[in-house]
C-alpha positions in Angstrom: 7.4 -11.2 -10.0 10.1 -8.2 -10.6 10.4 -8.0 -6.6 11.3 -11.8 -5.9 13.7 -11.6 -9.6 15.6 -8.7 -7.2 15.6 -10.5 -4.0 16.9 -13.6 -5.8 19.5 -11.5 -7.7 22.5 -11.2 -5.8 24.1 -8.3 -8.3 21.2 -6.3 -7.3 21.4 -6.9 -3.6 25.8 -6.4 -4.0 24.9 -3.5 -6.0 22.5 -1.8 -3.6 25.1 -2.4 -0.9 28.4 -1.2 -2.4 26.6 2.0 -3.2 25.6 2.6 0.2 28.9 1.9 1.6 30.5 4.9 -0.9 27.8 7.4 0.1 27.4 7.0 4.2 30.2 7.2 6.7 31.2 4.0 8.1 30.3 5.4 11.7 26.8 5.3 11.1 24.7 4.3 14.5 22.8 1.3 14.0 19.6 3.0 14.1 20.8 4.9 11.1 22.0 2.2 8.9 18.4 0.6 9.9 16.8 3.6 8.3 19.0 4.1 5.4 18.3 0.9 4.5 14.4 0.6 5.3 14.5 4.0 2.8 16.5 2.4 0.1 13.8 -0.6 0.1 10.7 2.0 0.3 12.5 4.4 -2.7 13.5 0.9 -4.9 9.7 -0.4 -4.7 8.2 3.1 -5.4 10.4 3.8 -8.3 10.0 0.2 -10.1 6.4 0.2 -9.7 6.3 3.5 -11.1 8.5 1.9 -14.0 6.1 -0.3 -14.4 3.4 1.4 -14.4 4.6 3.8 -16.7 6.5 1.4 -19.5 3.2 -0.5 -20.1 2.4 2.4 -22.3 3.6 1.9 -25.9 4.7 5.6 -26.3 6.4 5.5 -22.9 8.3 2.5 -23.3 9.2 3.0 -27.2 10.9 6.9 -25.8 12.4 4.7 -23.0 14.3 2.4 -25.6 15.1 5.2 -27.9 17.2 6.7 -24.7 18.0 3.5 -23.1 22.4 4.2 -24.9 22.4 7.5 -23.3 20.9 6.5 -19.8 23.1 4.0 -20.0 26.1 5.7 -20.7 24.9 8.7 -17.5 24.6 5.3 -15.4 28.1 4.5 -16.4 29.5 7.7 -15.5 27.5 7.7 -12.0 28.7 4.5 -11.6 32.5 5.2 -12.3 32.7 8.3 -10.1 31.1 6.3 -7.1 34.0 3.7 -7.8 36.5 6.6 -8.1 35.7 7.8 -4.5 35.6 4.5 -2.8 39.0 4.5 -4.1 40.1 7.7 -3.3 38.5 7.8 0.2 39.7 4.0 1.2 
């Protein structure tokens, strides 16, 4: 069910994208941009299964939501640097 939420989420999909753009070159081959983006998909379904798997434990997911401000706020500032240097290199 997660999976087809994601495919039918465009932020997700726009997300994945705009973050790809700011870390490869533009000049990639078209073999390349094929595996970069056949990795993303493999690394994306591993992790959230393992999310999954792991915050259907009480303990895990109570620790998860006692963290959740601060991975949020590291997420931000990931986020903000990304959009920094698509700025800066653009």
């Amino acid at each position: 069910t997660g999976f087809l939420v994601n495919l039918g989420n465009p932020k997700s999909v726009l997300f994945a994208a705009a973050v790809l753009l700011v870390i490869f070159p533009a000049e990639l081959s078209a073999t390349a941009k094929v595996t970069v983006v056949a990795n993303h998909l493999v690394v994306e379904l591993a992790a959230y299964t393992a999310f999954a798997l792991t915050l259907g434990n009480r303990r895990a997911r109570n620790g998860y939501l006692r963290l959740k401000p601060v991975l949020d706020r590291i997420a931000a500032g990931v986020l903000s640097l990304l959009g920094l240097r698509l700025l800066v290199s653009r």
